[in-house]
N, C-alpha and C positions, 0 to 999 in steps of 0.2 A: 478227437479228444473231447470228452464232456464238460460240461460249462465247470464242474466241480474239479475236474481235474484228473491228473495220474497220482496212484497213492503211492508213494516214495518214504522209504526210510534212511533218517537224515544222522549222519556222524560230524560232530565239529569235533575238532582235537585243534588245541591251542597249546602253543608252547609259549612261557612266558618268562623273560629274564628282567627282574627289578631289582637294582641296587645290589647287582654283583650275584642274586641268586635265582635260581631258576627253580619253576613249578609247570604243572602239566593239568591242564584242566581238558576234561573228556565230557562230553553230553550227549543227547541223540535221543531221536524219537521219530512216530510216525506223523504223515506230511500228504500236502497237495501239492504237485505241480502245476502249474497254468502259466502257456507260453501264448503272449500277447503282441503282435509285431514283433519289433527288434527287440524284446523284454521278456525274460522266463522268470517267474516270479515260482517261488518254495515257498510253501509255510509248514510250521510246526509246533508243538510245543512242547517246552522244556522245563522238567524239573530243578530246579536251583537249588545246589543244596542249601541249607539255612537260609533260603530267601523265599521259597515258593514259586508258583506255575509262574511261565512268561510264555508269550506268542511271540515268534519268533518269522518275520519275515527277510526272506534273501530275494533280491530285485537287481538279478544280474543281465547285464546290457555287456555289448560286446567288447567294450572298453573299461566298466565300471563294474562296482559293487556296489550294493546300498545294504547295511543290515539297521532292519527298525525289530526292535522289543517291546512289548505293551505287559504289564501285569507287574508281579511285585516288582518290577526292575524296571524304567525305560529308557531307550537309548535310540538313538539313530545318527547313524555315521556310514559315510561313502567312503569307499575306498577305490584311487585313481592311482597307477602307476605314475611316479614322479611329481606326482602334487601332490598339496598341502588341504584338507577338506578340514573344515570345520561341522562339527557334530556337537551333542549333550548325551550326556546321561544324569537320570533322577534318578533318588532311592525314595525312601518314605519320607529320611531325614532334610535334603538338600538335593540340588538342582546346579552340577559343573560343567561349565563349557569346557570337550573337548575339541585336540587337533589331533587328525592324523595326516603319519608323511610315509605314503607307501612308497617301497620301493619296489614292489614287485608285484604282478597279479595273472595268475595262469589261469585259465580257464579251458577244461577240453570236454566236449560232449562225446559221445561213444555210442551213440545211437539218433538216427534220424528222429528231427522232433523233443531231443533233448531228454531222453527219456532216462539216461544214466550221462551221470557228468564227477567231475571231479575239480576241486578248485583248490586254489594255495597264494598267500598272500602274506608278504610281511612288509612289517609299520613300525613306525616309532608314535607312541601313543603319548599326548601331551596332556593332562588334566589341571584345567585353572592355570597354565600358563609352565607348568613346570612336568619334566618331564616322568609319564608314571609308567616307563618301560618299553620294551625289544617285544612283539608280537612278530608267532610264527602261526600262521592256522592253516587246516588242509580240514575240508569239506569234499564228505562222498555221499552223492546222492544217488541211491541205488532203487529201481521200480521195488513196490513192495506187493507181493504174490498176496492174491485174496484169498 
């Protein structure tokens, strides 16, 4: 693998239920893989709609998630089957401490070297202390042909 990495095209699908109603937010773009010891680290970036570009990094360890955001958007928050992680997310306007409480986190690679994987993870996402919804996400990260 090159120091730059494998070029990988990245799909998040989020399902999200707040206050009784559900929405489905879809994104994806192209990406570098680089696996670092026990750490396979993806990046990407994402168009937002009505927010603009973000970089988008996934920092998946064999037990953990980490997703950190840089650009119009920033966030970083781990995600731990059966614990409680503390994260933020900034906009332009303000700067909220999140919680998350995963309850779940698959992770399967399908190729030596991590080269296609697939992940799914669901949380109760807390903002400022009070609760802002049921997250469902599933991440496919597929090699991308040059």
């Amino acid at each position: 693998m090159s120091e730059q990495g494998i070029p990988v095209f990245v799909t998040m699908e989020t399902n999200v239920e707040q206050a009784g109603e559900k929405k489905e937010i879809s994104v994806s773009g192209s990406g570098q893989l680089v696996k670092k010891s026990q750490s396979t680290f993806v990046t990407w970036n994402e168009q937002l709609e009505d927010i603009g570009e973000v970089k988008t990094v996934l920092k998946i360890q064999p037990d953990s998630l980490t997703v950190l955001r840089q650009g119009a958007v920033s966030m970083r928050q781990e995600y731990t089957p059966g614990k409680e992680t503390e994260g933020s997310y900034k906009t332009a306007y303000a700067t909220f401490q999140t919680l998350a409480k995963t309850e779940d986190l698959q992770i399967k690679w399908f190729k030596k070297d991590a080269l296609l994987g697939q992940l799914a993870f669901t949380y109760d996402l807390e903002l400022q202390g009070q609760l802002a919804g049921h997250y469902d996400v599933k991440i496919k990260i597929k090699e991308e042909q040059q």
